[in-house]
Backbone as CSV, one residue per row, in Angstrom:
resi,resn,N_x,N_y,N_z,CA_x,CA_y,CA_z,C_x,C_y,C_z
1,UNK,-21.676,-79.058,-89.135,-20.815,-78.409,-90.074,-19.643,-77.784,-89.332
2,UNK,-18.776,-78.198,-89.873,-17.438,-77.412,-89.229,-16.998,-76.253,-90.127
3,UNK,-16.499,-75.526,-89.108,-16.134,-74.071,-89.768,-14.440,-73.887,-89.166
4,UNK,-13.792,-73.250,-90.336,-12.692,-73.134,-90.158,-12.102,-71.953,-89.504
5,UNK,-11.613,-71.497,-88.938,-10.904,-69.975,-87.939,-10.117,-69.784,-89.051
6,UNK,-10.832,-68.264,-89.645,-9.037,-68.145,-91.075,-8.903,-67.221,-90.277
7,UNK,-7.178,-67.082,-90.352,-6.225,-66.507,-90.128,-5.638,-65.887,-90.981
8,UNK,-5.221,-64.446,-91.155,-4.528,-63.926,-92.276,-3.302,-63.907,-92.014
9,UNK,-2.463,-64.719,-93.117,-1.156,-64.340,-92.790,-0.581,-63.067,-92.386
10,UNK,0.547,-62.770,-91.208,0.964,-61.688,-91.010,0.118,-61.079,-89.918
11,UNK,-1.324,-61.078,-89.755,-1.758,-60.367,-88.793,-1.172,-61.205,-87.379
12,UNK,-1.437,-62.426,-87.704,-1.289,-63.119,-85.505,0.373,-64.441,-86.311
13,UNK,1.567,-63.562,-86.310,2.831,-64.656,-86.359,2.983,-65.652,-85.693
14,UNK,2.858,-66.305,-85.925,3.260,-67.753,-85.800,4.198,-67.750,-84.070
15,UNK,5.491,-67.299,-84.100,6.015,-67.259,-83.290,5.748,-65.879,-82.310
16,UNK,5.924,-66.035,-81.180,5.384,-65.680,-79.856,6.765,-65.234,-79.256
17,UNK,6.601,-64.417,-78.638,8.070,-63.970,-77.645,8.888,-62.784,-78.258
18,UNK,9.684,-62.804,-77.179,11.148,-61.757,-77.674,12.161,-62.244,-78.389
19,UNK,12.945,-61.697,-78.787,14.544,-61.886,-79.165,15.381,-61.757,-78.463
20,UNK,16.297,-62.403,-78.406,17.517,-62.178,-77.542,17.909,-60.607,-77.279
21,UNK,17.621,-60.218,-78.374,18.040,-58.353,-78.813,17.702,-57.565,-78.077
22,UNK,16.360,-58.172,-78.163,14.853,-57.292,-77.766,15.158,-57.215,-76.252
23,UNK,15.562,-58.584,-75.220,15.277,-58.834,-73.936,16.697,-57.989,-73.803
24,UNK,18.036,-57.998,-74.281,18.787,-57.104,-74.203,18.921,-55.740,-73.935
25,UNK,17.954,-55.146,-74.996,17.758,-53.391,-75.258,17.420,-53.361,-73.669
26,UNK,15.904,-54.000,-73.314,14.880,-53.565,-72.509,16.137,-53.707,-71.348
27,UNK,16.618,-54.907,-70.780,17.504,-54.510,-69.432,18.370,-53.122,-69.384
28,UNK,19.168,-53.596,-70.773,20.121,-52.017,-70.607,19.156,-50.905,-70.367
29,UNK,18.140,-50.665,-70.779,17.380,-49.163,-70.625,16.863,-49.600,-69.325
30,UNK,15.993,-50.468,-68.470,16.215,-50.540,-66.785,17.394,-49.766,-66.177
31,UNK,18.451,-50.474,-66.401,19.806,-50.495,-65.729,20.127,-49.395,-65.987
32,UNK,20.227,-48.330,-67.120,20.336,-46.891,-67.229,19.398,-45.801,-66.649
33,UNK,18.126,-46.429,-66.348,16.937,-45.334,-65.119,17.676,-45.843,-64.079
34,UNK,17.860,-46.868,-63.729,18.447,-47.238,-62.268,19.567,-46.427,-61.821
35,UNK,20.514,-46.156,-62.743,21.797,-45.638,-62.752,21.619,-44.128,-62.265
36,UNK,20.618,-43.538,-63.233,20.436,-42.415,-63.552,19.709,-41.765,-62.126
37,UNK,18.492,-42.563,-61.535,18.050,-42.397,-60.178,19.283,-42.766,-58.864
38,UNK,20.282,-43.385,-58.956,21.501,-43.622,-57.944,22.114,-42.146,-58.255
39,UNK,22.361,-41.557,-59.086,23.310,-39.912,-59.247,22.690,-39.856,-58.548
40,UNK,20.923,-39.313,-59.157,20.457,-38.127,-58.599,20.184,-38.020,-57.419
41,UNK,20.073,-39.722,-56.029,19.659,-39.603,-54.902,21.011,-39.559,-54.410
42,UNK,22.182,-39.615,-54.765,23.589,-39.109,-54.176,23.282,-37.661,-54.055
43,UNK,23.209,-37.175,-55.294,22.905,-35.532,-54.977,22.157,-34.964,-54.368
44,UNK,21.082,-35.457,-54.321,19.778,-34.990,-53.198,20.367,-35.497,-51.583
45,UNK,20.974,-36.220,-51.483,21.767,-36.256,-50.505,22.927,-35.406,-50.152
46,UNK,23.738,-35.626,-50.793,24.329,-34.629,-50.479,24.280,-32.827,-49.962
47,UNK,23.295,-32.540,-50.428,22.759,-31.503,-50.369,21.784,-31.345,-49.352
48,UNK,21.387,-32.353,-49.105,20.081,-32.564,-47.495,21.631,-32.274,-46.634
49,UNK,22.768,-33.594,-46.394,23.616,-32.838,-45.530,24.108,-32.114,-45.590
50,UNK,24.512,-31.056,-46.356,24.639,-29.696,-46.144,23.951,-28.872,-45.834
51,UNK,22.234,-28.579,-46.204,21.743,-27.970,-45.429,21.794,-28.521,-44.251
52,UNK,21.535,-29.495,-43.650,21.479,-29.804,-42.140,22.731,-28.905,-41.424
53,UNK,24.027,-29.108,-41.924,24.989,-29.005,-41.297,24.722,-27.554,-41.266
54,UNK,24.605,-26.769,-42.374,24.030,-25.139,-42.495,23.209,-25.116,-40.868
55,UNK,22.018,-25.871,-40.979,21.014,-25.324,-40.176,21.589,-25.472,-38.551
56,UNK,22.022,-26.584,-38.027,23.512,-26.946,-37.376,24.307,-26.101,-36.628
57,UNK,24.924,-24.922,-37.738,25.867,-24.063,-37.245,25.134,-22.948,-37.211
58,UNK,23.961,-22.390,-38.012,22.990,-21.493,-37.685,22.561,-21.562,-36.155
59,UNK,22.060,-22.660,-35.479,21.451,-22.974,-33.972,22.709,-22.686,-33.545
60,UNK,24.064,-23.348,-33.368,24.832,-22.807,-32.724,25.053,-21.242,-32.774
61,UNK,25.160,-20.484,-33.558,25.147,-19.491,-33.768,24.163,-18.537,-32.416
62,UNK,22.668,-18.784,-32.833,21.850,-18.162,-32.643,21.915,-18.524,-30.790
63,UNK,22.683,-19.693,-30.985,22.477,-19.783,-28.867,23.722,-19.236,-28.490
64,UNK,25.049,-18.884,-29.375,25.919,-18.124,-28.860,25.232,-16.641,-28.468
65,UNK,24.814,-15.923,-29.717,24.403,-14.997,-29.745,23.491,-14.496,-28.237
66,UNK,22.507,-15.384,-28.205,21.606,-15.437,-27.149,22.265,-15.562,-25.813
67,UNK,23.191,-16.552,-25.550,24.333,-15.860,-24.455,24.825,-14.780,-24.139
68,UNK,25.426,-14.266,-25.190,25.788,-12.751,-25.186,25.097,-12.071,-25.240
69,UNK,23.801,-12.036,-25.082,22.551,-10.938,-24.651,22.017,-11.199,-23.310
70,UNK,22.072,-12.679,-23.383,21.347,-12.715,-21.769,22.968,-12.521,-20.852
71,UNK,23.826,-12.367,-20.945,24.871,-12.201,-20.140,25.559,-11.079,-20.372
72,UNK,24.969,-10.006,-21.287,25.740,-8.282,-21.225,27.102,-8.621,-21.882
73,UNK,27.206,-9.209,-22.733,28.668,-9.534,-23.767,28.647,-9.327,-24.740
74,UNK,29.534,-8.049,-25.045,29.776,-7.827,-26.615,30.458,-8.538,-26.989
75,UNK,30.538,-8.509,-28.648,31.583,-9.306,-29.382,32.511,-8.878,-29.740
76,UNK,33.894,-9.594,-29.409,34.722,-9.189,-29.622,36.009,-9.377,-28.539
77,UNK,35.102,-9.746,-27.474,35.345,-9.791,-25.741,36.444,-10.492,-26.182
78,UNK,37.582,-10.679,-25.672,38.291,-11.592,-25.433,38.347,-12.256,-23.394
79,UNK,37.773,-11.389,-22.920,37.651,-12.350,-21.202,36.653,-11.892,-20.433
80,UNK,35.305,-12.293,-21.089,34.149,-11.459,-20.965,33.940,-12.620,-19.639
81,UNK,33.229,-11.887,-18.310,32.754,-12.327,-17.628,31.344,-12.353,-17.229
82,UNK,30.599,-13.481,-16.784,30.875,-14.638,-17.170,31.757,-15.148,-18.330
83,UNK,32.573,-16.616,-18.509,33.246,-16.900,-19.310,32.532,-17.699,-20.043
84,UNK,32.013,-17.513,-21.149,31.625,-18.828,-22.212,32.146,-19.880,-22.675
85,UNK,31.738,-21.260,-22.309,32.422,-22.504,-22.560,31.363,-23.085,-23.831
86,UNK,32.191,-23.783,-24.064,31.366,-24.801,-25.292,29.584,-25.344,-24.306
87,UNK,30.298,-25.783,-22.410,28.812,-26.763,-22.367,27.677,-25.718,-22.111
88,UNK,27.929,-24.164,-22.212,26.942,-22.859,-21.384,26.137,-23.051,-23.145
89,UNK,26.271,-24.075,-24.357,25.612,-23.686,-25.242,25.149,-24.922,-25.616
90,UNK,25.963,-26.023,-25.440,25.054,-27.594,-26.101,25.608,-27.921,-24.524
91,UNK,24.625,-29.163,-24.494,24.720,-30.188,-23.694,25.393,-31.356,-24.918
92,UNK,26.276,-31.810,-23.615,27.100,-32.857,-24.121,26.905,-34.491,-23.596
93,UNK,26.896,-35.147,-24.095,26.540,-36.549,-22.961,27.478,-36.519,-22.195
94,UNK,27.086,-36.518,-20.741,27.675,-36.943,-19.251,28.028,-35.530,-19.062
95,UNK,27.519,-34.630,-20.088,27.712,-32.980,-19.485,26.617,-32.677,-18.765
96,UNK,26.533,-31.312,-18.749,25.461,-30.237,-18.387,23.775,-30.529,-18.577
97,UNK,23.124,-30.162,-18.007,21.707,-31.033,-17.831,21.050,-30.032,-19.210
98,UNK,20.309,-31.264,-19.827,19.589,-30.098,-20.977,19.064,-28.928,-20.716
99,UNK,18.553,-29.018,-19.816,17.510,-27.668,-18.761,18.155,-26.635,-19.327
100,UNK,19.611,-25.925,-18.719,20.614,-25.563,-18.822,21.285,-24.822,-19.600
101,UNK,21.136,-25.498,-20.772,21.656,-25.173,-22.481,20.938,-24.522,-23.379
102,UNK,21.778,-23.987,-24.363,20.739,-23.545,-25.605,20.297,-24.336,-26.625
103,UNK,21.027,-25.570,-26.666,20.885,-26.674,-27.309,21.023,-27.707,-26.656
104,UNK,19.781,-28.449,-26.692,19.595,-29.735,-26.023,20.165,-30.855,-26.201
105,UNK,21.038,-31.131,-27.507,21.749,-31.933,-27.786,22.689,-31.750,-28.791
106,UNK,23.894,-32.537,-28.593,25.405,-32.089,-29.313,24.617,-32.528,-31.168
107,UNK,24.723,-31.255,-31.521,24.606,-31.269,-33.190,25.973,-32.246,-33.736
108,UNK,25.874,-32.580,-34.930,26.825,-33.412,-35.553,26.648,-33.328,-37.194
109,UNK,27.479,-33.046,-37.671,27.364,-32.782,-38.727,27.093,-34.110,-39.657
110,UNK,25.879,-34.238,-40.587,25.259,-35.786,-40.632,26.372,-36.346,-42.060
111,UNK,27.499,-35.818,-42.470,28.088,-36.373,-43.300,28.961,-37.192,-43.253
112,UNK,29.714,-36.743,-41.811,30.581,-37.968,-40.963,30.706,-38.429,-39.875
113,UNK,29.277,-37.766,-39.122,29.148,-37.855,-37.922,30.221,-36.654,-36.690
114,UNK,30.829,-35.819,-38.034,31.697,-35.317,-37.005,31.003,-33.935,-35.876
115,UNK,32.161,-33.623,-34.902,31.079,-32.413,-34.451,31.788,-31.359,-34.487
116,UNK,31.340,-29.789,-34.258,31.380,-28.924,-34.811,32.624,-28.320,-33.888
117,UNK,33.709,-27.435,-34.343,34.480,-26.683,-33.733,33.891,-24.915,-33.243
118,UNK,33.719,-24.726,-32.254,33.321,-24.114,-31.544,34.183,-23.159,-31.084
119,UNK,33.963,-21.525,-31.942,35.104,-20.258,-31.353,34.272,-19.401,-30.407
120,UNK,35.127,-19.821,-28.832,34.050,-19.070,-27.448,34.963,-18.037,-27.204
121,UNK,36.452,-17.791,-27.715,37.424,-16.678,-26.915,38.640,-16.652,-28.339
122,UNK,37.977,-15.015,-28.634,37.094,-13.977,-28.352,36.071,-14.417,-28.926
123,UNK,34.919,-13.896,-28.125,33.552,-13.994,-29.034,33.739,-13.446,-30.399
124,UNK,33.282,-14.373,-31.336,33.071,-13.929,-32.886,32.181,-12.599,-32.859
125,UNK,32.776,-11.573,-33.668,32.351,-10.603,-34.491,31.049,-10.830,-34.792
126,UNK,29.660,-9.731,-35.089,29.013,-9.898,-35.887,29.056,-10.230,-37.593
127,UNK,28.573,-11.084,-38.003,28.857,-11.525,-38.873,29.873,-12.689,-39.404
128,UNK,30.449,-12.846,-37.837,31.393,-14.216,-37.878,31.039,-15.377,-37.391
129,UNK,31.400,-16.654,-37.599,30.345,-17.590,-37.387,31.159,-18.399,-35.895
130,UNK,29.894,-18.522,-35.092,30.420,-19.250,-33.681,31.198,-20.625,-34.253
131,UNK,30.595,-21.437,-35.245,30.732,-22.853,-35.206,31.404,-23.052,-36.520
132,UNK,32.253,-24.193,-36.552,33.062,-24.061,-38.342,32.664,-26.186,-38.177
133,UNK,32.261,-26.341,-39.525,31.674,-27.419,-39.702,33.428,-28.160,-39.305
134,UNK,33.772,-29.400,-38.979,35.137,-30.160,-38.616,35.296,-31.113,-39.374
135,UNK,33.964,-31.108,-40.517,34.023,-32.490,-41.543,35.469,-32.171,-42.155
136,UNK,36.783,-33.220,-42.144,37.781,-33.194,-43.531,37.336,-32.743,-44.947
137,UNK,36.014,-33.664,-45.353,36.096,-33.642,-46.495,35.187,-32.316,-46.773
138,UNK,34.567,-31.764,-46.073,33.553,-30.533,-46.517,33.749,-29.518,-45.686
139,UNK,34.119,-29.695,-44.458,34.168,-28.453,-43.274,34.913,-26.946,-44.145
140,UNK,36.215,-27.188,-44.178,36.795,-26.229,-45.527,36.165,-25.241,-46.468
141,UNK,35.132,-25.615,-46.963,34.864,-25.722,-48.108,33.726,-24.700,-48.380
142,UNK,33.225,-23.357,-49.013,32.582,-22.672,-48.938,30.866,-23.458,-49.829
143,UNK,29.713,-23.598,-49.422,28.950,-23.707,-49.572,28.690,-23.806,-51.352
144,UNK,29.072,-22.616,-51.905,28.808,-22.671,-53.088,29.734,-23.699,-53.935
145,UNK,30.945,-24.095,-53.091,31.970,-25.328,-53.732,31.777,-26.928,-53.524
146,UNK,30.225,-26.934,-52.611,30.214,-28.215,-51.992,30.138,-28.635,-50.546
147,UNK,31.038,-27.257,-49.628,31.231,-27.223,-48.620,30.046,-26.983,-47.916
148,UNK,30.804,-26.607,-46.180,29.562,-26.581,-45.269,29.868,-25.349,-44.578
149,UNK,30.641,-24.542,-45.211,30.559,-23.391,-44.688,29.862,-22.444,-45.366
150,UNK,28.880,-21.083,-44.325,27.667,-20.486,-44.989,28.819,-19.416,-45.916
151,UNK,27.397,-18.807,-46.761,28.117,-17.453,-46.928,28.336,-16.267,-46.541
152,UNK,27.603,-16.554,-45.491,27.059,-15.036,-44.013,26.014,-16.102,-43.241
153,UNK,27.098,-15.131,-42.451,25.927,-15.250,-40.986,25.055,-14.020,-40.851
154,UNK,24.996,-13.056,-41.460,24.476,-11.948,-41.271,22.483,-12.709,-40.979
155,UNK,22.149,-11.612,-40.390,20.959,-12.217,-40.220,20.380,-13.514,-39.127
156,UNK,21.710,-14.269,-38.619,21.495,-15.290,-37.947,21.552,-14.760,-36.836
């Protein structure tokens, strides 16, 4: 005896697949998370190199500072002896032996690779910053605008 498979109309359609429409919607809404994750890892970037560059001019900071304690120099010196050079704080390639330095290697600010401008005469003020970021496009620029400059050094 054969038995027949009923099927109710409407429950299992006949035709199978998408619509042109359908395969449409679904890419555009891909292509708009995609979009939407490219901002947000620009911004999370952006913001990783600025803190870096922050943390950057903080170390410079803190090994100026540390000079001028281990060498009896207030701030403010304009021809404090010993004289402070840029290499008595980073080592530079084909400079000064790391041993040596307060920083073992030339920081660079990771947004353009640039490196940092360095004020040794007069020693910066408390509260003034040894190092000013040299990026064009951000060095300028106060922290809360985008930039890579802090809002105090106080504390560093």
């Amino acid at each position: 005896m054969k038995t027949k498979h009923s099927v109710i109309k409407g429950v299992f359609p006949s035709n199978k697949g998408m619509t042109l429409i359908e395969v449409t919607v679904v890419i555009a809404l891909i292509l708009s998370l995609i979009a939407i994750l490219l901002v947000g890892f620009n911004a999370y970037k952006l913001g990783a190199d600025r803190a870096k560059c922050l943390l950057n001019i903080s170390n410079i900071q803190k090994a100026g500072r540390s000079w001028c304690n281990l060498n009896e120099v207030s701030a403010g010196e304009t021809a404090p002896n010993p004289v402070l050079s840029e290499s008595d704080l980073i080592a530079k390639s084909g400079g000064a032996s790391a041993k040596n330095v307060f920083i073992p290697y030339e920081p660079k600010c990771p947004s353009h690779s640039t490196s940092y401008t360095i004020k040794v005469s007069p020693i910066p003020d408390v509260g003034e910053a040894f190092a000013t970021c040299a990026d064009p496009d951000f060095g300028g620029k106060p922290a809360s605008a985008g930039g890579h400059l802090p809002k105090s050094t106080d504390g560093w």
